[in-house]
N, C-alpha and C positions, 0 to 999 in steps of 0.2 A: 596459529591460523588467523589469517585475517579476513574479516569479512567486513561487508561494510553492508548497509540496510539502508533501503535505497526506496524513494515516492517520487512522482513527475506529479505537475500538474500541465492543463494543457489546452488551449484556444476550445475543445472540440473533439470529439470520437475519430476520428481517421486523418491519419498524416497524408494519406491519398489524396484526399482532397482537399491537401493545401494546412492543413491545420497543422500545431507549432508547440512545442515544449515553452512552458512561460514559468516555472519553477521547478528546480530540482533540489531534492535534499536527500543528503546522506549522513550516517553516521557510522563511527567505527567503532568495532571488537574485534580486540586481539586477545584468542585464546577464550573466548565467550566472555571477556569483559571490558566496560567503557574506556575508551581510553579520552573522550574529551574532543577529539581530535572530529572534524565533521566538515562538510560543504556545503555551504546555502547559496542560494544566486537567482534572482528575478531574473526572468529576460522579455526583451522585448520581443514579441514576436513579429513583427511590421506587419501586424494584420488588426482584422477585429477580433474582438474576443466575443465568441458565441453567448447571446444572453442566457442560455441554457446554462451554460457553463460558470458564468458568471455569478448563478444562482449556488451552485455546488461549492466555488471554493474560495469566489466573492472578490478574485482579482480583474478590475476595470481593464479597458484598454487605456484608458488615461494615467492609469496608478504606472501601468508598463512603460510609457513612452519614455521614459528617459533612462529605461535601464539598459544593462550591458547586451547586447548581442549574442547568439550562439558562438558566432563565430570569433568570437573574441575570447569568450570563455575554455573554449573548446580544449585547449592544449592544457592547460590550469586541470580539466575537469578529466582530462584521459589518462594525466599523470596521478590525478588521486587514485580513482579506480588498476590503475595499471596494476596485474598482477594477484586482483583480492577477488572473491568470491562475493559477488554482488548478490542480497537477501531480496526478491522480492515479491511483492503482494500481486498475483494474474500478472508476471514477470512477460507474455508478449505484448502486451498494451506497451508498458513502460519501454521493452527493448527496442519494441519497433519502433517509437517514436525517435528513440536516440538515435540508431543506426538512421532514420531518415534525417536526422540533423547532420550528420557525421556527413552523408552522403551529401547535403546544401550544400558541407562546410567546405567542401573539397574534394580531390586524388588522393590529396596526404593521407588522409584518414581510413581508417579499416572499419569494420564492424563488431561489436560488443564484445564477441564470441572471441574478436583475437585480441584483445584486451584482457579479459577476463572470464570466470566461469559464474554460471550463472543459478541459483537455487530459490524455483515458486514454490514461497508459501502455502499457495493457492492450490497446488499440489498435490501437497503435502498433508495441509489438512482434508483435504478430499479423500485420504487415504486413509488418514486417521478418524476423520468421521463419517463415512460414506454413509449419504442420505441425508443430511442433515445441512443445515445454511454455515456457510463459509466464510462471508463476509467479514470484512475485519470488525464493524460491527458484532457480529454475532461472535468473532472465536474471544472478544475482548468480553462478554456477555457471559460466554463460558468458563474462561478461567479467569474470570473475576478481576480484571481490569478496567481500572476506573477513566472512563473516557467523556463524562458530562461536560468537562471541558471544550470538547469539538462541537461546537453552534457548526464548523464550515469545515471544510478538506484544505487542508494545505501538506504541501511535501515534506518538510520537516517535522511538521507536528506529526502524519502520519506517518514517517520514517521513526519518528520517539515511540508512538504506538505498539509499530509493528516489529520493535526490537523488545516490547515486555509480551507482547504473544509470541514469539519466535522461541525466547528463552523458554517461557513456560510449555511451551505444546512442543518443545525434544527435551525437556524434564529436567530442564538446568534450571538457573537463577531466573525468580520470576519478578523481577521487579528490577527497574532502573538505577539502584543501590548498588556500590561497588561492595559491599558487606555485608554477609547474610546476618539475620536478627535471628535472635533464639525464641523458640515460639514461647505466644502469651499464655497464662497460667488459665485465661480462659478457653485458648485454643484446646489444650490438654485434658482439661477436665469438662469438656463436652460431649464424650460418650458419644462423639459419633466418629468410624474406623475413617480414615483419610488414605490419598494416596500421596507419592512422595510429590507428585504438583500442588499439595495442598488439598484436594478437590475431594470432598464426599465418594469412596468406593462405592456405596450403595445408595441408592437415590431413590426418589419415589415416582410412581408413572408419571409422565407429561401428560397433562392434559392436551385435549385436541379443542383447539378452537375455528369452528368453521367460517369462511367470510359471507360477508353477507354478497348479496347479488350486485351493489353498486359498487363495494370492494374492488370484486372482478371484472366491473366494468372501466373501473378506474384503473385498475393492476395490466388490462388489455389497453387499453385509450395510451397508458405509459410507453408500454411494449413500441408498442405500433409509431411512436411517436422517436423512442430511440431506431427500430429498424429502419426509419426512412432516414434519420440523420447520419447513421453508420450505414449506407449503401446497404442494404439487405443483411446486413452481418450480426445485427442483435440475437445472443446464443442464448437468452432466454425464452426466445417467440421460436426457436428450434425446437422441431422434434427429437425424441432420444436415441 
């Protein structure tokens, strides 16, 4: 089985209006393991890059201007994908971007869907933790993936990420190692029951920590500031 594990980054929240994939990264497993084998590529988007945006994953419009085009890459990037099961995190953000690139690029071009199949994480874990934060932040928080490295978002960094929670949270290899290690002698003699992801069976209650009142005036102020940038579309300022 091949899959590959797939991050965009991107001008901006909606291809609608106008905004542009400006990195794509992928990596591959075959048979749920690395093979080495990956895709990175800047592009230019011939636009600005929103400073919003730029605050998130820290790519200029000046760093872009001299890189490849979509539509240049485009044949290069449908032949890697062609055929595999594309991994990824809130998979229509990412899709819809590309299918609106596809659509720039040409007639020649189809959509995602006839390229390949597609599998959200985002999902996924929704199912697997219903009620609980999702974010790849958080599932990396949960099963104990080390991510202090991310100061910014980028698509291959977050493609590497999102390939050691993918493994861990459907119960395979959780780590970026092509070789499992034999647990440590401290693992073992810790007297606390594990499951086969590693993870503590039994845990103690979460504490509830309440916010305070500027919290949520800031947590609205945020909201309110993504729904006008994404055309009313912000699914966090949504009711259930």
């Amino acid at each position: 089985m091949r899959q590959l594990i797939l991050d965009t980054e991107t001008t901006g929240l909606d291809p609608a209006s106008g905004h542009r994939i400006i990195e794509i990264g992928c990596i591959e497993l075959i048979d749920r393991k690395l093979t080495g084998n990956r895709f990175h590529v800047y592009l230019n988007p011939e636009r600005e890059v929103d400073p919003g945006a730029v605050e998130v994953h820290g790519l200029s419009t000046a760093f872009l201007a001299d890189k490849s085009r979509f539509n240049d890459i485009a044949q290069d990037f449908l032949g890697f994908i062609d055929g595999a099961e594309l991994v990824i995190h809130n998979a229509p953000f990412d899709v819809g971007f590309i299918n609106h690139e596809l659509k720039r690029a040409g007639s020649n071009f189809k959509t995602v869907a006839d390229y390949c199949e597609v599998l959200d994480t985002l999902l996924m874990a929704r199912k697997k933790h219903p009620g609980q934060r999702n974010s790849l932040d958080a599932l990396c928080k949960r099963y104990g993936i080390d991510n202090k490295h991310r100061s910014l978002h980028g698509a291959l960094l977050d493609a590497e990420i999102l390939t050691e929670v993918y493994l861990a949270m459907t119960g395979g290899q959780t780590t970026l190692m092509l070789e499992l290690e034999e647990p440590s002698p401290s693992n073992s003699d810790a007297g606390v029951a594990q499951s086969r992801s590693g993870l503590p069976t039994s845990r103690p209650r979460l504490r509830l920590i309440q916010c305070t009142e500027r919290e949520i005036l800031a947590h609205q102020q945020r909201l309110s500031e993504i729904d006008k940038a994404s055309g009313g579309q912000c699914l966090w300022s949504s009711s259930p």
